[in-house]
C-alpha positions in Angstrom: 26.6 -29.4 -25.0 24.7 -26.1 -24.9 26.3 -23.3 -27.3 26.9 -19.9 -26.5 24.7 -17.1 -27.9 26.8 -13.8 -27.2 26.6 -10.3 -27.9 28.5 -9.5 -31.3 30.5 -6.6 -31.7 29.4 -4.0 -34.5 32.0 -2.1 -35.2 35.1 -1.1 -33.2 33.6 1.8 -31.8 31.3 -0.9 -30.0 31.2 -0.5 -25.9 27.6 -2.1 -25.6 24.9 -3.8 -27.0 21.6 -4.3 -26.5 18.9 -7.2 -27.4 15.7 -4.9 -29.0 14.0 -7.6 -29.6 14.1 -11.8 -29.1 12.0 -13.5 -31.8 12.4 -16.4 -30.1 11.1 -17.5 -26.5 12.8 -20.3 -24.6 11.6 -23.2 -25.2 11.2 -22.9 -29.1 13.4 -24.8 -31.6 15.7 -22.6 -34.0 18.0 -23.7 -36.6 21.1 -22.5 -37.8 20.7 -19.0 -39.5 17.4 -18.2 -38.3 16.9 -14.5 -36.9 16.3 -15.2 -33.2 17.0 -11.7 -31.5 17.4 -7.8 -32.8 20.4 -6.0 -31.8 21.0 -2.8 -31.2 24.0 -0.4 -30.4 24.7 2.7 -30.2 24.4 3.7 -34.2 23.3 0.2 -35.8 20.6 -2.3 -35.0 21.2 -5.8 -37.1 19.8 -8.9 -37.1 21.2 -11.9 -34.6 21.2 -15.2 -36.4 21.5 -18.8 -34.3 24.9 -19.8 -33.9 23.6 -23.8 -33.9 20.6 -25.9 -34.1 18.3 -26.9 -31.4 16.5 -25.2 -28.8 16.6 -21.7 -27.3 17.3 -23.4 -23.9 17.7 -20.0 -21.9 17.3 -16.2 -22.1 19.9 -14.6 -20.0 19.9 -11.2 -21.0 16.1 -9.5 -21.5 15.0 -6.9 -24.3 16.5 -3.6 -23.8 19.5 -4.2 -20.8 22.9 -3.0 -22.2 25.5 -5.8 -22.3 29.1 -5.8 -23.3 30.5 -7.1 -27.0 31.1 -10.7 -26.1 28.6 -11.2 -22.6 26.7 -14.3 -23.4 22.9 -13.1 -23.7 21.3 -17.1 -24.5 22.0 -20.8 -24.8 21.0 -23.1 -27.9 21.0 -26.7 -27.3 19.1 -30.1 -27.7 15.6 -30.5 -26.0 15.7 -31.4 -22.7 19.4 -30.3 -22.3 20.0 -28.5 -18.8 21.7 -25.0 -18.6 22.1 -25.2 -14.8 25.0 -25.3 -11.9 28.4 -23.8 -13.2 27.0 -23.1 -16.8 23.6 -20.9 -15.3 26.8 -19.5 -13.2 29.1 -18.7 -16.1 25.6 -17.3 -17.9 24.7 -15.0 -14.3 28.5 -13.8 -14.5 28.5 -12.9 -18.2 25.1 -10.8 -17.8 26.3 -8.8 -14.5 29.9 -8.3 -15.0 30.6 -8.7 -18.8 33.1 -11.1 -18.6 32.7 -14.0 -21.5 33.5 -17.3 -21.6 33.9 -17.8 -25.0 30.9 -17.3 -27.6 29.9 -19.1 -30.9 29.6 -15.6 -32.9 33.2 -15.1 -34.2 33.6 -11.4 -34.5 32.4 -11.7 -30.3 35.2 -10.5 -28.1 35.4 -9.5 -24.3 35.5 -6.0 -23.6 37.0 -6.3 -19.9 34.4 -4.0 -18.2 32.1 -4.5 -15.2 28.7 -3.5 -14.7 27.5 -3.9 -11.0 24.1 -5.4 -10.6 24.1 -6.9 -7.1 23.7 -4.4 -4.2 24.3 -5.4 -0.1 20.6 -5.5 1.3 21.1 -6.7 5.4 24.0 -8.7 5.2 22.5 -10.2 1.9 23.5 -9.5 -2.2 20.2 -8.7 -3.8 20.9 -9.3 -8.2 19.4 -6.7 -10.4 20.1 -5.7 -14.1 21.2 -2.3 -14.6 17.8 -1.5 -16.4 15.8 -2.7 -13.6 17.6 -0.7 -11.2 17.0 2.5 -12.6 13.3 1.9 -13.4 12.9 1.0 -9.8 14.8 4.2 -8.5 12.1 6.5 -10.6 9.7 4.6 -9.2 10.6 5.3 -5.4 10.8 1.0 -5.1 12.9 0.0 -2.8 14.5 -3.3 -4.2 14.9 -5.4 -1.0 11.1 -5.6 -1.2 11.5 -6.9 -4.3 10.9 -10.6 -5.9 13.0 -11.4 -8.6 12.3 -14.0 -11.0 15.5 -14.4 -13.0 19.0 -16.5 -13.1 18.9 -17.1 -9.4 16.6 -14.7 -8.2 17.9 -12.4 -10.3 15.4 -9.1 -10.3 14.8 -8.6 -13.9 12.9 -5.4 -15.7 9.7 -7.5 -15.6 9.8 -7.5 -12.2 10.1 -4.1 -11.3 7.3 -3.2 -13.9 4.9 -5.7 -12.4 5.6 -4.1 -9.2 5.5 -0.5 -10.6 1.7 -1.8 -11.4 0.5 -3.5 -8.3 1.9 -0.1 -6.5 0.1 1.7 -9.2 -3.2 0.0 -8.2 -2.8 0.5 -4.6 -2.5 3.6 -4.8 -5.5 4.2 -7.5 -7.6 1.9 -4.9 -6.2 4.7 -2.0 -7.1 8.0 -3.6 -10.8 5.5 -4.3 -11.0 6.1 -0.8 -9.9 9.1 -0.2 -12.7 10.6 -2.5 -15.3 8.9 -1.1 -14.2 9.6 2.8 -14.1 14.0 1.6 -17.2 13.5 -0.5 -19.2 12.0 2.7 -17.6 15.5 5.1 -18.9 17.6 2.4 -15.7 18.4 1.1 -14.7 19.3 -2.5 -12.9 16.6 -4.6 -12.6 15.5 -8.0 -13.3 12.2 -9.0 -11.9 10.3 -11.9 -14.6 8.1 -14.3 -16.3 5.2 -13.0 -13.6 2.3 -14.5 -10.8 4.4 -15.3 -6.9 3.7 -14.9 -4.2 5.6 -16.3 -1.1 3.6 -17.2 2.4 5.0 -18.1 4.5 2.8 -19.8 8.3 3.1 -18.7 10.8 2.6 -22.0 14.4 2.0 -20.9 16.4 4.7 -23.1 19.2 2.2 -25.1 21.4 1.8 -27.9 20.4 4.7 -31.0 18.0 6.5 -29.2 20.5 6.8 -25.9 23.1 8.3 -28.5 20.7 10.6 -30.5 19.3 11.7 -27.1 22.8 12.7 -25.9 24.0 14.2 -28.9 21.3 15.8 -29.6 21.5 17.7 -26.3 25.1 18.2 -26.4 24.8 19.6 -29.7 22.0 22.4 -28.3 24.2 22.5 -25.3 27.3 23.6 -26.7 26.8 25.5 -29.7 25.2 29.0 -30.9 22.8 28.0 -33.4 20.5 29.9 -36.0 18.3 29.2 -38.9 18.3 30.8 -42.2 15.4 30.1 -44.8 14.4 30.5 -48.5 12.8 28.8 -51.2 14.6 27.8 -54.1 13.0 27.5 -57.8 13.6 24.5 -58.7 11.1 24.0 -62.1 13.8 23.6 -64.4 15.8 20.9 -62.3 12.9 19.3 -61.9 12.7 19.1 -66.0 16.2 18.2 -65.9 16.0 15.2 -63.1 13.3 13.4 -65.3 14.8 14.4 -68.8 18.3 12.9 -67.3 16.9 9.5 -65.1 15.5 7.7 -67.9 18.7 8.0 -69.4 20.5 7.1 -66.3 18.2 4.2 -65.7 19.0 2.8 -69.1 22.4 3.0 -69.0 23.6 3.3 -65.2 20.8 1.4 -63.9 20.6 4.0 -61.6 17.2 6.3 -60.9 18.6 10.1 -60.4 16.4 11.7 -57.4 16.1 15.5 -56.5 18.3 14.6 -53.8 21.1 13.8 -55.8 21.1 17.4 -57.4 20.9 18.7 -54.0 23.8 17.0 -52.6 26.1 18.4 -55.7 24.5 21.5 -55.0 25.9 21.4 -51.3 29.1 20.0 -52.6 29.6 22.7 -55.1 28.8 25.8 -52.7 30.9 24.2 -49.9 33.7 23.9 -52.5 33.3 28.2 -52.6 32.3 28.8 -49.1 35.0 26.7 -47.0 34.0 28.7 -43.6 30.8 26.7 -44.1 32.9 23.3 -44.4 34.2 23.4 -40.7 34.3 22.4 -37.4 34.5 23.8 -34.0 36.9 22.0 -31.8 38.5 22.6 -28.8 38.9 26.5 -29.1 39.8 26.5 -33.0 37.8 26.3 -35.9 39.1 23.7 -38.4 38.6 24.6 -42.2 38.2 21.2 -44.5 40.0 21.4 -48.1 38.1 17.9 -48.0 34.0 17.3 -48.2 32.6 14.3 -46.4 29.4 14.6 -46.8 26.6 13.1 -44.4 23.2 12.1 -45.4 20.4 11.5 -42.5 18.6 8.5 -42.7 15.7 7.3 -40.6 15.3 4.0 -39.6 12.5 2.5 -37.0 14.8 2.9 -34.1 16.1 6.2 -35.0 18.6 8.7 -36.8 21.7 7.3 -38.7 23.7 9.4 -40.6 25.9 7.7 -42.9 29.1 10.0 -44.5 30.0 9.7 -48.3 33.9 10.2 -48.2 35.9 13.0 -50.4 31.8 13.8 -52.0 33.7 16.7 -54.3 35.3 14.1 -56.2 31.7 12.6 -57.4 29.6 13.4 -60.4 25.8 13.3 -59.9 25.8 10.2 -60.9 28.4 8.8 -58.4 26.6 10.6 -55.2 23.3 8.8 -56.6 25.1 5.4 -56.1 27.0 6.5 -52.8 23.5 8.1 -51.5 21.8 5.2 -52.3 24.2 2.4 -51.6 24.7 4.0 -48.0 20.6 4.3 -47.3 20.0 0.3 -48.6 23.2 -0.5 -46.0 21.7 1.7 -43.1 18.5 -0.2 -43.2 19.3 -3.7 -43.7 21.5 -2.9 -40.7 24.8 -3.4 -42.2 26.8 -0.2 -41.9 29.7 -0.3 -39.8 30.6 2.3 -37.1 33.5 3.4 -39.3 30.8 4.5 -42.2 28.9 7.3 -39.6 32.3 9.1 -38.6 34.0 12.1 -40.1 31.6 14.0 -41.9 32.1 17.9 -42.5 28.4 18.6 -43.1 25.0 17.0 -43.5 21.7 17.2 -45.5 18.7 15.8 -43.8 15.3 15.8 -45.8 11.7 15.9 -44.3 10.3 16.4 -48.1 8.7 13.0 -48.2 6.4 13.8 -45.0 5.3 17.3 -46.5 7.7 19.6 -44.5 8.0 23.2 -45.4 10.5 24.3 -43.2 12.1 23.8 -39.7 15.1 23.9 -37.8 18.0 21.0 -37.9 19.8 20.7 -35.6 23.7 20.3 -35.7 25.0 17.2 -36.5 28.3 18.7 -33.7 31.0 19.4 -34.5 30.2 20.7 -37.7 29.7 24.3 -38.6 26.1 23.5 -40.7 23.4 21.4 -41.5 20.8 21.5 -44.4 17.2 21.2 -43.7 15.3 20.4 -47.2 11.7 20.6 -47.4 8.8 19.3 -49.9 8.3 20.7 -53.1 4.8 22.9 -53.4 3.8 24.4 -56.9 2.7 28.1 -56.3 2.4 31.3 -58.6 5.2 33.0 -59.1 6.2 36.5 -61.4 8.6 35.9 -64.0 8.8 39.8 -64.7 5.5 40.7 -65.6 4.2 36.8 -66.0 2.7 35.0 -63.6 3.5 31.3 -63.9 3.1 27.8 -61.7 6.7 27.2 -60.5 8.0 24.3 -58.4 9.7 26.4 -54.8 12.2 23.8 -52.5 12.1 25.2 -49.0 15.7 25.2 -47.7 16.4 25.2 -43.9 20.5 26.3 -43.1 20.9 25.9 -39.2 24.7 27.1 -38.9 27.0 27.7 -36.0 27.3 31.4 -35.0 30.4 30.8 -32.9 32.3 29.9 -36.5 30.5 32.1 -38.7 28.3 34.9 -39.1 24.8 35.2 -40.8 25.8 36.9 -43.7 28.5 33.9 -44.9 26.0 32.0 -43.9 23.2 33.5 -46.1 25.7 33.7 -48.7 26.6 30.0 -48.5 22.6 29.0 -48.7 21.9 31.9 -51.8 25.0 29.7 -53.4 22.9 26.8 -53.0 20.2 28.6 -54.5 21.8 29.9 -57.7 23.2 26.5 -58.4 19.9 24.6 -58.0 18.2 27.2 -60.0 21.0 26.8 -62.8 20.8 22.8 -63.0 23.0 22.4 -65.6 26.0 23.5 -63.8 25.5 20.3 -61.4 25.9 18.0 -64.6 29.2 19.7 -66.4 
């Protein structure tokens, strides 16, 4: 009997999943363990491993269509096993309405919800996946015309792009015409190359991107924000960092990075500056005593930002571990929802791709966000010396509806003084 390959739920925060990627095709044999799909929600992307042995009998639910935890998205079985009459039924159901009927993935649960995909054409239900349908409404398709080659008849996001390209050529073959027609009355027109076709590739908006692209407009939306700037001198942490992460490496096993420094930095100053430690919620600004502390981290799909809890409470040396443990989790794709909630301000770091400065952009509700650069040596006067120093570039984007520029400049000089001073980050 064929076994169920559903959509697993990733944290409780969960509402819907997406398949980024299947490794497999139908057809191909799997066995138990093996990676067969990518999945993505709205903060993580993991790895789906086969519930069984066998074959991947049938794809029901294509790359990039949002499903609910628990919908059943394939079928393993033996080769030559059918997935037809009630069982294609139950699979149709799960993929249009999100109703389950029991998976093989354990932590896979029914959410409950509905999404329509089958729309009254003539006295006729045409299917659709939600993806499909809004790729053909930008493209002006009208989908009774439409031929749909999935789960019984189902239009799937193939479809409509295979469409988009035929109407595509048509109308390249039309304007063809159309030049040559005004260039025989004498009339001015431009023609394109001899061979050339433009294509536009259409890239359904899912899982992290969907959420960074609405955040990240929200965030612009509905907040007053500015960016402050300087450069900090950070030669003698830099002496510091290397003088300390043998040692640490020896004994910790852990490799102390400039990052580290920064974050107790941030800590430390947000410790003095608590206006800077806030949030802006419903008509009040609420002041943290607390500092949960997020770090950015980019993956291949996108932004995560994972939150070290109660950060004031760490040494150096425990934000290294936290800093890294977190990044290592993020990528491999096993953070859970739980562990991107709650911070009270982030650092994100462009350093590594030779950024000087530019302009973060809240991470809402919080009151700030630090922007850190990359590291350039440049001369420098030490009174009437001119030496080769190390300068950090340092981007503060702030809330002006919670504070002001000047306790924001003063929060960012505190940042400064301490990384300047690098020996009060250790004591």
């Amino acid at each position: 009997m064929a076994v169920e390959v559903v959509m697993p739920k990733l944290g409780m925060a969960m509402k819907e999943g997406s398949v980024s990627l299947w490794h497999k095709k139908e057809g191909d044999p799997v066995t138990k363990g093996d990676i067969i799909a990518n999945i993505g929600s709205e903060k993580i992307e993991t790895d789906l491993e086969a519930p069984a042995d066998g074959v991947l009998l049938k794809i029901v639910v294509p790359e990039g269509e949002g499903v609910p935890p628990g919908t059943v998205i394939g079928y393993i079985g033996q080769p030559g096993e059918q997935v037809g009459g009630a069982a294609a039924g139950a699979a149709e159901g799960a993929a249009t309405d999100g109703s389950p009927s029991g998976g093989a993935v354990p932590d896979a649960a029914p959410s409950g919800g509905t999404v329509p995909s089958e729309a009254p054409v003539h006295g006729r239900e045409i299917k659709i996946s939600p993806v499909a349908r809004k790729m053909a409404e930008a493209a002006g398709l009208d989908i009774a015309k439409l031929t749909g080659t999935g789960p019984q008849g189902r239009i799937t996001k193939e479809d409509v792009e295979h469409a988009i390209a035929n109407a595509t050529s048509a109308s390249s073959a039309s304007a063809s015409a159309g030049e040559a027609a005004a260039s025989s009355t004498g009339t001015n027109a431009t023609a394109a190359p001899s061979g050339f076709t433009e294509h536009t590739e259409q890239i359904p908006v899912t899982g992290i991107r969907k959420v960074i692209a609405a955040r990240m407009h929200d965030s612009l939306q509905q907040s007053a924000q500015l960016t402050l700037t300087l450069r900090a001198d950070v030669t003698d942490l830099l002496a510091l960092q290397r003088q300390m992460s043998e040692t640490a490496q020896r004994q910790h096993e852990v490799k102390l990075t400039v990052t580290d420094f920064i974050a107790r930095a941030v800590v430390l100053s947000l410790k003095r500056h608590k206006q800077m430690n806030s949030a802006y919620i419903d008509d009040r600004i609420h002041v943290f005593d607390h500092v949960h502390l997020g770090i950015a981290v980019a993956l291949d799909k996108g932004l995560v930002v994972p939150v070290i809890r109660h950060a004031d409470r760490y040494s150096v040396l425990d934000l290294s571990r936290q800093i890294k443990a977190l990044a290592q989790q993020a990528r491999s794709g096993q953070l859970g929802s739980d562990a991107l909630q709650g911070s009270t301000f982030t650092i994100t770091n462009l350093g590594a791709y030779g950024i000087d400065y530019f302009t973060p952009i809240l991470n809402t509700p919080e009151a700030g966000i630090l922007g850190v650069g990359s590291v350039a040596e440049m001369p420098v006067y030490k009174g009437d010396d001119l030496q080769r120093r190390s300068l950090l570039p340092l981007s503060l984007t702030f809330d002006h509806r919670v504070l002001d520029g000047a306790p924001a400049a003063e929060f960012l000089r505190a940042v400064k003084d301490a990384l300047e001073d690098p020996y009060r980050l250790v004591l």
